[in-house]
N, C-alpha and C positions, 0 to 999 in steps of 0.2 A: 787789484791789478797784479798779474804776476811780472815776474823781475827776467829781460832777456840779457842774458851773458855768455860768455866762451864755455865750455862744457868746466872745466875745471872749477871754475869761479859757479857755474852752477849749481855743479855736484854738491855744494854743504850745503844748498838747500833744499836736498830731497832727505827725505827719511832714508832707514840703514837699509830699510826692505821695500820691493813697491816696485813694479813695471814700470820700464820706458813706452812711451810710443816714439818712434822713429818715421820724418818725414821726410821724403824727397820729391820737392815744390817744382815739378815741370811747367808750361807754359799755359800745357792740351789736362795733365794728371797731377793726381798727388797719390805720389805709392805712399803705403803705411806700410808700417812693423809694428812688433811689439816683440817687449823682451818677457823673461820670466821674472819674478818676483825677485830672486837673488841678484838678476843680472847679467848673467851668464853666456847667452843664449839670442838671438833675434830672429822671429819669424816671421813671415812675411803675413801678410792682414787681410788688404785689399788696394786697389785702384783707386781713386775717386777720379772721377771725373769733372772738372774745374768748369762750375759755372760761375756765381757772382761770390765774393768772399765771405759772404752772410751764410751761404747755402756750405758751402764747402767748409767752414769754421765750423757748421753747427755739425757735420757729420763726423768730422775731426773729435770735435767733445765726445756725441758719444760716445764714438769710440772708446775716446777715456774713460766715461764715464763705465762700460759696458766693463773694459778690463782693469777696472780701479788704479789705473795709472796716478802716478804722483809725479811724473814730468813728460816736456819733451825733449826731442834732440831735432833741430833743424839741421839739412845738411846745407854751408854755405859755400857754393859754389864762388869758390878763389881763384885765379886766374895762378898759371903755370909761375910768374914772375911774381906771385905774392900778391899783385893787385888783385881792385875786388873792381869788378866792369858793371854795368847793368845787372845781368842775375844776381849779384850778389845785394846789389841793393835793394832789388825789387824783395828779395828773400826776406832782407834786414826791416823791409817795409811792413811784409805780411807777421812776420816775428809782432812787431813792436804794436799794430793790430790786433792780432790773435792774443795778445799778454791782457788788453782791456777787456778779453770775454772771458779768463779762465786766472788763476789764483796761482796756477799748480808754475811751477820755474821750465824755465824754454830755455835749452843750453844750444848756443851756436858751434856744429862742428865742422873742419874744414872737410872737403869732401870732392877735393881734386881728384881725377881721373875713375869716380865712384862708377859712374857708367859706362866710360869703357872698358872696367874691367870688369864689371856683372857682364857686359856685352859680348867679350870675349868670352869670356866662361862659359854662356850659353851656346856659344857655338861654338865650344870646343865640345860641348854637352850634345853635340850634330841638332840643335833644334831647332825645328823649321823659324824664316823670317818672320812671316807673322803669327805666329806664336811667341815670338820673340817680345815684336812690338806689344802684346800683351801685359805680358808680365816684368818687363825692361823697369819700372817703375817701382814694384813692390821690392825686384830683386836689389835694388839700387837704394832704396829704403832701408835693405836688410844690409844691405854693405857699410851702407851711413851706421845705423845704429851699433853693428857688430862691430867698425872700430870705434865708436865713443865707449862699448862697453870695453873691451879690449886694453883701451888706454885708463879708464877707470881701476881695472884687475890692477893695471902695475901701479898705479897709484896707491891703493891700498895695501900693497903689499912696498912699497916705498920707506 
């Protein structure tokens, strides 16, 4: 069973080298990322589309399995005041689930205002609405992951 923690407290248990996948857990999707092997970098993956947690966990591994990931990064949707409401728990729910199907360490990161700011940015980027709704999920994945890895850099250089 793997171990769910705040991203820091995660971090010493991945290896020095090894891809993230980055998730961001909607109600209807689960955008994916993945980073590169240094860390660097988060790209966006794919959609999933959320049927039962069986179905959606087991596409998730692959996933990992496909780009030899050694962790995740959940984004935990925190409330503006620091509390955590519903999403955060249902979040904290699938975490602590998904850790009995896979080994690899699941870091919780905060991930306040992650959508509206990929949401801005696409339309500042003029792209159409739905098109938006499309890829709103993967881009918001990559925002989650891009700052776990971000905060990770000054870590290490800490």
């Amino acid at each position: 069973m793997g171990v769910v923690l705040p991203l820091v407290e995660a971090a010493v248990h991945w290896p020095a080298r090894g891809g993230l996948l980055g998730l961001d857990l909607g109600t209807k999707t689960i955008g994916v990322a993945a980073s590169d092997p240094d860390r660097r970098l988060a790209t966006g993956v794919e959609t999933v589309a959320r049927s039962t947690f069986t179905k959606d966990a087991a596409r998730i591994l692959a996933l990992a399995t496909e780009r030899g990931t050694v962790g995740f990064v959940l984004g935990l949707p925190i409330n503006m005041d620091g509390s955590e409401g519903p999403r955060a728990q249902s979040t904290r729910a699938f975490a602590r689930n998904f850790a009995r199907l896979t080994e690899l360490p699941i870091a919780l990161w905060d991930e306040r205002l992650s959508t509206a700011a990929v949401e801005r940015g696409l339309i500042e980027a003029d792209m159409r609405r739905d098109r938006r709704a499309e890829v709103i999920d993967q881009h918001a994945a990559m925002f989650i992951l891009q700052g776990a890895l971000d905060r990770l850099a000054v870590l290490k250089r800490e």
